[in-house]
N, C-alpha and C positions, 0 to 999 in steps of 0.2 A: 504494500500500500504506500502509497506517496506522503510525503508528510508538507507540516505549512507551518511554518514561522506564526507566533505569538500575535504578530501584527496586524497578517493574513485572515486568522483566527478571527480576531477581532473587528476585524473589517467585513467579515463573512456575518456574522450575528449583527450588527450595529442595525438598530432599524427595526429589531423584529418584537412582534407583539405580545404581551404577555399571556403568559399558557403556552406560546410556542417558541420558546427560547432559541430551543437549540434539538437539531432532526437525532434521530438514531446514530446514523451513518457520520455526523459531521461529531459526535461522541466519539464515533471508532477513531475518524480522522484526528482528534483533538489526543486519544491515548495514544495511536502510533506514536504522534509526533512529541511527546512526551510532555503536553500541554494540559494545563489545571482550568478549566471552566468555572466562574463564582458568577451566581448571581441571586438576587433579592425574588421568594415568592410569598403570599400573604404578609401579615403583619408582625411574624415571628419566626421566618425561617430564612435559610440560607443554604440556598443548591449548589453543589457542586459534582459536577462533572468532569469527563477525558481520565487524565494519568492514574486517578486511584479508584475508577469506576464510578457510580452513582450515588450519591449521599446525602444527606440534611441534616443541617445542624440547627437546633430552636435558639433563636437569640430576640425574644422579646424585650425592646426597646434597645437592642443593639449588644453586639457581646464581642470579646477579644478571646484569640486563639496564638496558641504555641502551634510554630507551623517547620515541618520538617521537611528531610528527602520521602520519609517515608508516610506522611501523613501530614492534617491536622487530628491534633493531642485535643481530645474531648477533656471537660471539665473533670478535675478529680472530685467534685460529689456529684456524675454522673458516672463513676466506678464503683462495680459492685466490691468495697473495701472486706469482704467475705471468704472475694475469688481469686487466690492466690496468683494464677494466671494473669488473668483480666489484672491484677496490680501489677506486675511482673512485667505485662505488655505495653503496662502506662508509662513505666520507671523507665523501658526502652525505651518507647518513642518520644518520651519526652529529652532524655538526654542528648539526643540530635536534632532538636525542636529550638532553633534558633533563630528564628525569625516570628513576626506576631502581625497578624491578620487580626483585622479589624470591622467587624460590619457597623456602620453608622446609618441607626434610624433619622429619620428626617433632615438629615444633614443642614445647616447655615447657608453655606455658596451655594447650593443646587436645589434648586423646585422638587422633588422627589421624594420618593418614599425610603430608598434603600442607596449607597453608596459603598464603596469598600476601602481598606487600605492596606497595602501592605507593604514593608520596607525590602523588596527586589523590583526590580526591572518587570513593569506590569504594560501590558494595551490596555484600553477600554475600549465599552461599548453599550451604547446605550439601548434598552428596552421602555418599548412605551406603549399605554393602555388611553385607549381612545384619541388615541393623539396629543397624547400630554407625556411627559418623561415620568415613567415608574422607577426606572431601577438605572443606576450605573454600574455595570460588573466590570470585572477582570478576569483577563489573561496571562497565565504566568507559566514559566516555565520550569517545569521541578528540577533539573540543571541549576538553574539561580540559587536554589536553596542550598544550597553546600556550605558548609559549616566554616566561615570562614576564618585564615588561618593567620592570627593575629596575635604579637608578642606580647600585650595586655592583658590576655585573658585572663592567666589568675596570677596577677602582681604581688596579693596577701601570701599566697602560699609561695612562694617566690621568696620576698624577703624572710617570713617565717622562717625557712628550710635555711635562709645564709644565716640566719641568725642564731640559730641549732649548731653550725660548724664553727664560727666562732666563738661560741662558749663551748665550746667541747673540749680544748684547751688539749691537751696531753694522752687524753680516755678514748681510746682508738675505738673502743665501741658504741661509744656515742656521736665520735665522729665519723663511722661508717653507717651510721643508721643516720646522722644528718646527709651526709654527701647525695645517701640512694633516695632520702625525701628530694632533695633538692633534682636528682638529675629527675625524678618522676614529675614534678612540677612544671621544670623546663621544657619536657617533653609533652604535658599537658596544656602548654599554655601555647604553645606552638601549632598543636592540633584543634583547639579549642573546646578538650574534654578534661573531662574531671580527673584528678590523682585516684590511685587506687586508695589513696585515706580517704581521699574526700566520698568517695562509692559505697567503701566501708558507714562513713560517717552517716550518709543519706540514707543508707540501709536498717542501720540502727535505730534513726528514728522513725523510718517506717514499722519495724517492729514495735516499736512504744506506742506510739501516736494511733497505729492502723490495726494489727495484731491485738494491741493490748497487752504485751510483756513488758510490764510496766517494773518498778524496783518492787512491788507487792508482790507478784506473779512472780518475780524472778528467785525473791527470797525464799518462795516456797517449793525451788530444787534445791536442797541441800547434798544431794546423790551425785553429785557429776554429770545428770541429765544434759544440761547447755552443753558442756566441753562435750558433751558424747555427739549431741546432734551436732555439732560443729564439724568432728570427726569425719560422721558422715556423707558432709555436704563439701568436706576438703578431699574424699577420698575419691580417686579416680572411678566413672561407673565400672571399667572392666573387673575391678575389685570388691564390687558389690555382692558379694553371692548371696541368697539365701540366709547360710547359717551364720555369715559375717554378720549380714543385715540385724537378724535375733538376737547377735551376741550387742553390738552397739547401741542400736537403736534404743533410744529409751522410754517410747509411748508409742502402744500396739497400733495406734490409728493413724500412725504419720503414712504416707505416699511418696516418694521421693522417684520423679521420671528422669530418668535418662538423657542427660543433652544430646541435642540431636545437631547442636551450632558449637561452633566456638561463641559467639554471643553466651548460649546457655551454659557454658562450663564455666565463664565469667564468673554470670553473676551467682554461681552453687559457689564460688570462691567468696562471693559478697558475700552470700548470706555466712559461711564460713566464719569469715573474717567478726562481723557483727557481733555473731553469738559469741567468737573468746573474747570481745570487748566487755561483753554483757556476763559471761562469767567471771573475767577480772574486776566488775565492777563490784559484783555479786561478794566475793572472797574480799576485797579492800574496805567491807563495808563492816561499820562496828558490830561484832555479833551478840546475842543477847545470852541470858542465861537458858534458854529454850531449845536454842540454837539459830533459830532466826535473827535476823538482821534488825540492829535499832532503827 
């Protein structure tokens, strides 16, 4: 199939009436060419079209989106916080969601209902009902979204990390665990992704915050429970067998799938990583005469 420039796109829809935005075929045309279709319908929604198939998002009185290679990143309390997955799939897509689409109801400068914005390289094209302007949408191209790769990114962890080798002074193991934060920083600020502390970090609180493994819930493993599922989730799948699973695992109803990405072995490393955070916390924390934690 032929494909057509952003411009092209836009020049092809300008004009057309609402209800009939945009044909079948000129959707296939718009995903070939690996072009994103937005546009305004009723009073609380926002269509989109082409590179990521067919969609709607509610935005009554107008709503902002994290916007990636691989998507727009839905609201996190339109995630079901229950579905491990489904959070799992947010944490991805949001972590390469670096740009931010905007739909503006009734906009100022323009007569209309609907408007958009988003910080890449867009076409417009206008939709109009009765002969009046309904909608301004956009054409983008999911190319533009690329993460882009900027030595500012993460400055705090940056200085942090030189600040770490400087006081390290003599203590070569403190100065080999600043050196490796610092070259991880450098190498995250250059990519425009997060340090593996910082992944750790973000994980953590999704367990407290989302989970509910709060310092209450946590004080109540006293057994090596965390360090064990930590174990788990650090432990390569081919090493998973059955009777290993039995012997670690330390709650009958956990499910732990198989990564089938490198993505997914990551973040079994995150959550890894998290939980001996959450059992060092656990073990630093004053204990009572019970045994639980004050």
């Amino acid at each position: 199939m032929a494909t057509i420039t952003k411009e092209q796109m836009a020049a092809l829809l300008n004009g057309r009436e609402y209800g009939m935005e945009i044909m079948r075929d000129e959707c296939a045309l718009a995903k070939a060419s690996g072009l994103v279709v937005v546009f305004g319908y009723s009073d609380d929604n926002m269509e989109v079209r082409g590179a990521w198939g067919e969609d709607e998002f509610g935005c009554n009185n107008g709503e902002t989106w994290c916007v990636g290679p691989k998507g727009i990143v839905k609201e996190w309390r339109h995630v079901d916080h229950e579905d491990e997955d489904e959070c799992d799939a947010y944490f991805k897509a949001k972590s390469t969601a670096k740009h931010t689409l905007t739909a503006i109801w009734s906009p100022k400068d323009l007569k209309c209902s609907w408007a958009y914005e988003l910080d890449v390289p867009c076409a417009t094209f206008d939709i109009v009902e009765d002969g009046e302007l309904y909608c301004r949408g956009l054409v983008f191209a999911v190319a533009d979204l690329a993460a882009p790769k900027t030595g500012a990114a993460q400055p705090t962890e940056l200085i942090a990390a030189g600040e770490d080798i400087l006081n390290a002074g003599t203590d070569q193991t403190k100065l080999t665990v600043a050196i490796a934060r610092w070259s991880f920083a450098k190498q995250a600020a250059l990519s425009g992704e997060k340090t593996p502390l910082q992944l750790i970090g973000a994980e953590r609180e999704r367990q407290i915050t989302v989970k509910g493994w709060t310092r209450e819930h946590d004080d109540r493993h006293q057994n090596h429970e965390i360090a064990l599922m930590a174990a788990v989730y650090a432990m390569p799948a081919s090493h998973r067998s059955p009777a290993i699973m039995r012997e670690l695992c330390p709650w009958d109803d956990v499910q732990i799938k198989d990564p089938h990405t490198e993505e997914d072995r990551d973040r079994e490393l995150v959550k890894a990583g998290a939980l001996i955070v959450a059992e060092l916390e656990r073990r630093k924390r004053p204990v009572t005469q019970n045994g639980g934690a004050k």
